[in-house]
Structure formats: structure tokens, C-alpha cells
N, C-alpha and C positions, 0 to 999 in steps of 0.2 A: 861405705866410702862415698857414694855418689851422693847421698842427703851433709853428708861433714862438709865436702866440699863446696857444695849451695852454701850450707852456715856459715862458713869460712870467707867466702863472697862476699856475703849480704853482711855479716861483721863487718869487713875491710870496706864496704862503700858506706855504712853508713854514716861517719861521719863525715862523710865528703855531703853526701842527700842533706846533710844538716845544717854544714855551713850553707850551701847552694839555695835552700829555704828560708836561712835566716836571712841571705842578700837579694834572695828573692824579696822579702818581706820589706826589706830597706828600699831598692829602687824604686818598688810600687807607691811605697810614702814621699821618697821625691819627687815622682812625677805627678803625685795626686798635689803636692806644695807647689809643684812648676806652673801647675795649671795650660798644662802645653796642651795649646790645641787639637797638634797635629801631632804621629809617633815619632820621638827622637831615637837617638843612640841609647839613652839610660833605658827606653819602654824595648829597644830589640835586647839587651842587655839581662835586663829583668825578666822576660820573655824564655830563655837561653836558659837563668838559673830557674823560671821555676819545673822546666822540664828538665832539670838535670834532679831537683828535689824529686819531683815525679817517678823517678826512676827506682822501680822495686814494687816489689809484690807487699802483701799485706794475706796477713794468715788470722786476723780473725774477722767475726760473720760482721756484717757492714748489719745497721738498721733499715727496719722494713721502714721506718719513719711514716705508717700511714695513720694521722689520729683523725682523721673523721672522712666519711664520706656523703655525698648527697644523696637523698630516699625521699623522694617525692617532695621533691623541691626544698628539701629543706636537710641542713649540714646534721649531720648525728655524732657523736666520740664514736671512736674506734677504740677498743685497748687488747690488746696480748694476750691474752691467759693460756699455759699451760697444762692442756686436759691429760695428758700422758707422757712421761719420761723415761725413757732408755738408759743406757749407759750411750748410744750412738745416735737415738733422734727423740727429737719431742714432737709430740701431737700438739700445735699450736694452732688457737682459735681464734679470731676476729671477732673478736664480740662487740657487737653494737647494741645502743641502746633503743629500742625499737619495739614496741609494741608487738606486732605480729609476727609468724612463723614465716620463716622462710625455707627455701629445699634447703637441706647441709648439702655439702657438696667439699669432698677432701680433695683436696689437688696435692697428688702425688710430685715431688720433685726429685729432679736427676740426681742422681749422687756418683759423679764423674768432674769432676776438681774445681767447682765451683756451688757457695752456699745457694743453700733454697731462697734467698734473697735477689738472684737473676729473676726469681718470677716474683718479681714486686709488681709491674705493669699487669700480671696476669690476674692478682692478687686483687688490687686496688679495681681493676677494671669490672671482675665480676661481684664486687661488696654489695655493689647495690641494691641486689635482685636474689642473693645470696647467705647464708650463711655458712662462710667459706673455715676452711682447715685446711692446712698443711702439715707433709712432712719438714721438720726441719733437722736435716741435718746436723750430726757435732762433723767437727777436723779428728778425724781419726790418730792426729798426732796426740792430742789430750785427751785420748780414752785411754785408762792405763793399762797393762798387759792384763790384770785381774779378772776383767769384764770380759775378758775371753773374746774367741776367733768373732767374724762378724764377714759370712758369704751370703754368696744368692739365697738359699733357702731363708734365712737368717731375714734376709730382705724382704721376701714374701710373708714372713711370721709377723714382720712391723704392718707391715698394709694390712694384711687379716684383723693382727689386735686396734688397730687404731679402727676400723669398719665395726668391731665389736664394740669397742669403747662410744663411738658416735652413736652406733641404736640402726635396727632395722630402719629401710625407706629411703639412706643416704646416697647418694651419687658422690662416681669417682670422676675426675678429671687426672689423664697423668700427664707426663711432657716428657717428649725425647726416652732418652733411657729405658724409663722402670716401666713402661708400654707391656712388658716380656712380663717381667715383673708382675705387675697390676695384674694383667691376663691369666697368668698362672694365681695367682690368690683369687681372681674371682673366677675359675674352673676349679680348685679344693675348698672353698666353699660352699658351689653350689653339687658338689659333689657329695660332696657330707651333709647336705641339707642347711647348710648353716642361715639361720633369720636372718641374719644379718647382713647377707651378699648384697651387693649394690644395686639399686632398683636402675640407677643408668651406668655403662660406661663410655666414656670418651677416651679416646687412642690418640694422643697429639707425634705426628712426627716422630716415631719411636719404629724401631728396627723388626717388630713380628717376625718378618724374612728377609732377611738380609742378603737373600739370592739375589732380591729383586732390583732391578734397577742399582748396581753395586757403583758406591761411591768412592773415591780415594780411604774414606775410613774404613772400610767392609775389604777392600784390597792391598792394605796394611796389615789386618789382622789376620788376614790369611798368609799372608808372604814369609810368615815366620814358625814355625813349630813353637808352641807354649812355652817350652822351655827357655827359649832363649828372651823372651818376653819375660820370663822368671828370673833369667841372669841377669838382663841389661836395664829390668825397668824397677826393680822391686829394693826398696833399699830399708834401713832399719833409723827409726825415728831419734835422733838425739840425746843425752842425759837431760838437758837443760828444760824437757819438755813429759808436761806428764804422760802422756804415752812412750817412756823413753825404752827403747828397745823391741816394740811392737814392728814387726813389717808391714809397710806400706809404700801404696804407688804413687809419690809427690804430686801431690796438684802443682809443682811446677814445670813437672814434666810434660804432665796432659795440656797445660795451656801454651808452652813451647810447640810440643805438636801441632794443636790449634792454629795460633800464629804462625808456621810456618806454612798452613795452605793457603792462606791468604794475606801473605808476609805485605806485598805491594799497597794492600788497602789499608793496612795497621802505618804502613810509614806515611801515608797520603795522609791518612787523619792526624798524624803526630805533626805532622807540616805543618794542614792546616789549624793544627792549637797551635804550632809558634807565633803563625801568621796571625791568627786571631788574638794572643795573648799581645802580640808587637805592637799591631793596629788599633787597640783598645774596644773591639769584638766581642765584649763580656760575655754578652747571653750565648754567641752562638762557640766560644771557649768552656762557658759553665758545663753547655749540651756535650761535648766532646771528655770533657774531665770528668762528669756523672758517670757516662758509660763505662770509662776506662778503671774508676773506683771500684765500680762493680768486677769487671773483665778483670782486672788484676787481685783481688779478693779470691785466693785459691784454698779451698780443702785439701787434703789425701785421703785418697783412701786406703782401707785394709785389704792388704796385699789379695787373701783370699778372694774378695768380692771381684778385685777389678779381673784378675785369672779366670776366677770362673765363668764369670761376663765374658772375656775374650771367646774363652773355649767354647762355652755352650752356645753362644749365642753367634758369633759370629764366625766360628770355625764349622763348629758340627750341628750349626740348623738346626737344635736338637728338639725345639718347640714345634716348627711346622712340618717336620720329619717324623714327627711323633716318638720323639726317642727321650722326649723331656719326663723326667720324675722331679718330684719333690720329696722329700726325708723318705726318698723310695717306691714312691707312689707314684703312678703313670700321671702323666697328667692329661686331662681330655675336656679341652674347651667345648666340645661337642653336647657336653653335660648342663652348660650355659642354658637357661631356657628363660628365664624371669627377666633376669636384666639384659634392657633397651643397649644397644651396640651402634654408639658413633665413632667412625673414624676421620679423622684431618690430616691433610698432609700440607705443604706449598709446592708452588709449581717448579722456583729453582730451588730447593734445597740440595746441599751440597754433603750434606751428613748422613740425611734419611733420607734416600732415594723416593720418589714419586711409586706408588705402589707396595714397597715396603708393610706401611703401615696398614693398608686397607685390604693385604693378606687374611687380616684376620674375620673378615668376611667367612675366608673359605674354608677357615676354623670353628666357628660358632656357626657350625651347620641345624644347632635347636632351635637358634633362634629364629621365630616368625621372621616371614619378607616385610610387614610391616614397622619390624619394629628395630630395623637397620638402616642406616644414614649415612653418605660419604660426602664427605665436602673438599675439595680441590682447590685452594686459594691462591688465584692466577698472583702474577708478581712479585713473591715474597720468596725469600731463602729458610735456611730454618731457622733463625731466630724469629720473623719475622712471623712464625705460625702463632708465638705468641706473646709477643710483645708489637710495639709499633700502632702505626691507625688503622693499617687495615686489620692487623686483630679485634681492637677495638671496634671498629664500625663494619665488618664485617664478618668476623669467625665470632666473637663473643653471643652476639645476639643468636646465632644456629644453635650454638651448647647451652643457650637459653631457654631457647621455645625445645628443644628438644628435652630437655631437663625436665621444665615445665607442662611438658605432650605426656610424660607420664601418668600425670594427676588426670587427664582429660586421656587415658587410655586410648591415646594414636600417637604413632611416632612419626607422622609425615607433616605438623604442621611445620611451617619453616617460614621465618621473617622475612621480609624481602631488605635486600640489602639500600642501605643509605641512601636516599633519591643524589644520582648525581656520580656514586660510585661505581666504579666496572664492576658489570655481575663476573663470576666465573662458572666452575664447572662446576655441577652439584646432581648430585643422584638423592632424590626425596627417602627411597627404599630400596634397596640392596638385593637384588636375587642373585645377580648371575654372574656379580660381580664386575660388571663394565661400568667404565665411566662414561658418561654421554654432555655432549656441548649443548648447555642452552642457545636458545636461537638466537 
């Protein structure tokens, strides 16, 4: 009932979105004919309709759009290739045309209602230095009931096969979310001895313990027994959609949540694109409409994943409680011994608590003090871990040389941040698990 009624919405507005776009489309040509200097009535007008067009989500994956990047000063192609496909994600590669090897490095992406194309700035940022992979998500609405269930474990089996498929030597990057995830695929791994387990991992922003530092998200998922998170969030996928009848958790729902914790900042920037679109502000309206393409671009997932996500993770602790299995099997990060352990977090995140992530310290107790890294990135929220400039010019370069410290068997070399930019908090190597203030 709850997903009929969305379709039944987003029916009935869309031709209103239509005309709104088309007279969007028309003021814009008169006023570019006016040659008005200044904004009149038709530029607030035109302003008006093209955020009433605006209005509405979008259910399929937006493009990475990245075809080249720069490597030693000079532009290289970029192209796609898909090295492994699911029925729910593909293993996608950046291949660039490049002479020399670079570290692989799979960057694990959230699967919580929005495509692996939020981490395009993550993407594009580390190409250069990189031979980077992704998970990419599908919309759970177009995987058909055939392809069968798809939870946590299910989720751990795609990180394992895709670390298989890349080859011994590769490093993971993850973001948000699959943190839990990734952690558990790389303790059944190195559990089983598998060649393959990841020679680094990095922890971005992602829940390990969700005790810590608990956010409004971590105080939600508590405040309700599962079940009723089963009755009120869990709906059944459309006819009109090839997954038709599957259950899942609308990625409109998750980004309704979303925006309602920081409802005042989503109307501020909606202002500011009137304002900008009224006053003839291109560039600084394009920066606000890029975002919101992405931000409104929602997935769903299957029902099972997101459930169990709730329960295990952020009801019954069940990872740093030691109560976590996988297809039955304990899991024990402790078994961790090879692979090199970075964690990141930001200083205001508002998702991933400050500490959260770099729990998993107290979990990979095999591994060397050398060969552990925590980084604390002052001013940023959790987007901001990675995406933005200080990603850029400050977090990218640590998952860098720390990447790269492998080859050179030490894990404490560390770049110094950007002449000019504020250092923050950083711990070279990890024992006792405190953070300590540069001076």
C-alpha cells in the first residue's frame, strides 16, 4: 500500500513537473531574447517553474560521467568496464589507459537509498594514484523475485567474490554503511586463509559500534522493536516494475528520513536555487542542482537487508558484542593479522558518531601497533568524510600513502596536509586506541 501510494503521487504530479519544465524552458528563451540586464518578473517566473519541474525523485542510477583523469600531468580516458555482475551489484572498474600498475583499491559503496554514484567525487578523486573498483549497486525494485532474497550475509559474499575476482594485494576502501560489512568479509577471509583478503583496509564513517557516540540515527533504530520497522517501513515493489512483488525498503522513505534531520538546511538551499536561478547565478544554481540530482536519485532496498542492518547492527551490537555470525560462523576480527587497518571519521558527523568507526581498533586486536592509522577530520559532517576539499586535499592523500606504506612495509608514513590547510587530529599508529591533538 505504502509504495502504490508514492506511484499514485508521482503519476498524478507528473504532468504538472511537465508543463512546469516546458514553461520553464520557454521563460528561459525569453529572457535570454530580452537580453535583460537586470532579473525581471518573467527570470522570478521562470525561477518558480523550473523548481516546481524539479520536484520528484528519480529511480534510476544518474552517470559517473568521469572519461578522463590527470596522471602526471597529462589527461588519460577513463572508460567503465564491468569485471563482475550479480543479479543486485556489478563489480565496475575505471580503467584507464596507463602504462604502469597501480595499487587496485575497491571502494566498497553504501547500499541505503541512494546509488553508488554519491561517491563519484571519491571516485574521480583517488583515479590518479589508483586503480580503483566499485561496488555498484542495482534498485532493488528491477531485480525480479527469481534472483531470490538478498541480506547481510548475501552482502558480505559480494565483497569476498569481488576481493576474489580482483586478485591477491588489493586494498578496500568502504564508506558509511558496509564498514560492518567489509569488517566482517575481511575477518572470514583471513579466517579461512583466503589469498585474497585485503593487503589494506580503510573504515570511512561507518557504524562498527553504534554504542559510541549515538546519533539521532542509532536512537531511531532503537526506539522501535524490528517488527514494527517490518510493518510500517517494508512495502512490496509495483506490477509495472521488474522486481514486481519483491519486498523492499523505498529509497523514498530513507531519504524522507534523511531530510527530515536537516529539513531547515534542504529549504535554505531550495531558496537559495530560486534566488540564484531569479538573479541569473548559473554557476552557483548548476552547484546546488548537481547535488540535489544526485541527493534525489534513490534506490530501495530488499526488505531482508535493510531489517537485518537494523537488528544486527544497530539494535543488538552484534559485531562488537561478539555475537556477530555469518552463514553461522562466529565472526572474529581478531583473526585480522595481514591486512594494514585505517580508520576515518569527521568531527561533526551527525550519522556516524565520532568514535563509532575507530571501534574497530579494539576489534583487530592481531593486528601490529604499527600497522594501524586513525584520522579525525576537524570541520566536516559525514558527507564531508568523502566528498568535498577537505576530502580532497586532506583525507585522500592519508588513504594514499597509507595504501602506498604497504609496498614499503610501514604503515606510519603519513603526508602532510596541504600547505595552508588546518591540520586536525591524527594518530600515526594505533595502540591504545586514543586520539591525541597535534600541537
Amino acid at each position: 500500500m505504502l509504495y502504490s501510494a508514492y506511484q499514485a503521487h508521482t503519476d498524478m504530479l507528473s504532468p504538472i513537473r511537465a508543463l512546469a519544465d516546458a514553461m520553464s524552458r520557454t521563460m528561459t528563451m525569453h529572457e535570454a531574447f530580452r537580453g535583460a540586464p537586470r532579473p525581471s518578473v518573467g527570470s522570478n517566473v521562470g525561477a518558480l517553474y523550473e523548481l516546481i519541474a524539479r520536484f520528484g525523485l528519480r529511480h534510476e542510477r544518474p552517470a559517473y560521467a568521469i572519461h578522463g583523469v590527470t596522471v602526471e600531468n597529462r589527461i588519460v580516458p577513463v572508460r567503465e568496464e564491468a569485471v563482475d555482475v550479480t543479479p543486485f551489484c556489478t563489480l565496475l572498474r575505471f580503467n584507464k589507459e596507463i602504462d604502469r600498475t597501480q595499487p587496485r583499491v575497491l571502494i566498497v559503496a553504501p547500499l541505503s537509498g541512494h546509488f553508488a554514484t554519491l561517491l563519484r567525487d571519491t571516485v574521480r578523486t583517488m583515479l590518479p594514484d589508483h586503480d580503483v573498483y566499485i561496488t555498484d549497486w542495482q534498485n532493488a525494485r528491477d531485480v525480479p523475485v527469481s534472483a531470490g532474497a538478498f541480506g547481510f550475509d548475501d552482502y558480505v559474499d559480494v565483497v569476498i567474490r569481488f576481493l576474489e575476482k580482483i586478485g591477491p594485494g588489493a586494498h578496500v576502501v568502504a564508506v558509511c554503511q558496509p564498514c560492518v560489512a567489509t569488517l566482517v568479509a575481511a575477518s572470514v577471509m583471513a579466517q579461512r586463509g583466503d589469498e585474497a583478503q585485503p593487503s589494506s583496509l580503510t573504515l570511512m564513517a561507518g557504524p562498527i559500534d553504534a554504542r559510541v557516540s549515538a546519533t539521532k540515527v542509532n536512537e531511531l533504530a532503537k526506539s522501535r522493536p524490528i517488527d514494527w520497522f517490518e510493518s510500517n517501513l517494508i512495502a512490496r515493489v509495483p506490477s509495472r516494475y521488474g522486481g514486481a512483488g519483491r519486498k523492499v525498503y523505498p529509497g523514498f522513505v530513507q531519504l524522507y528520513a534523511f531530510m527530515c534531520m536537516n529539513m531547515e538546511r534542504h529549504l535554505k538551499a531550495h531558496r537559495d536555487l530560486y534566488n540564484n536561478l531569479a538573479n541569473g547565478e548559473h554557476a552557483k544554481a548548476a552547484a546546488i542542482k548537481a547535488f540535489y540530482d544526485e541527493y534525489f536519485a534513490v534506490l530501495d532496498l530488499t526488505a531482508e537487508f535493510y531489517l537485518e542492518t537494523v537488528r544486527l547492527i544497530f539494535q543488538e551490537y552484534a559485531l562488537p558484542t561478539g555475537k556477530l555470525a555469518w552463514k553461522g560462523e562466529r565472526i572474529e576480527p581478531r583473526a585480522i593479522r595481514r591486512t594494514m587497518l585505517l580508520t576515518v571519521e569527521g568531527e561533526n558527523d551527525d550519522i556516524s558518531g565520532v568514535g563509532q568507526t575507530e571501534a574497530a581498533h579494539r576489534l583487530c586486536t592481531s593486528i601490529p601497533f604499527d600497522r594501524k592509522a586513525h584520522w579525525l577530520q576537524p570541520a566536516v559532517g559525514h558527507y564531508g568524510v568523502f566528498n568535498g576539499s577537505r576530502f580532497r586535499a586532506e583525507i585522500v592523500p592519508r588513504i594514499s600513502d597509507f595504501v602506498l606504506s604497504h609496498n614499503a612495509g610501514s604503515a606510519r608514513t603519513v603526508r602532510r596536509p596541504t600547505p595552508g590547510v588546518r591540520t586536525g587530529m591524527v594518530i600515526a599508529s594505533i595502540g591504545s586506541g586514543h586520539v591525541r591533538r597535534n600541537p
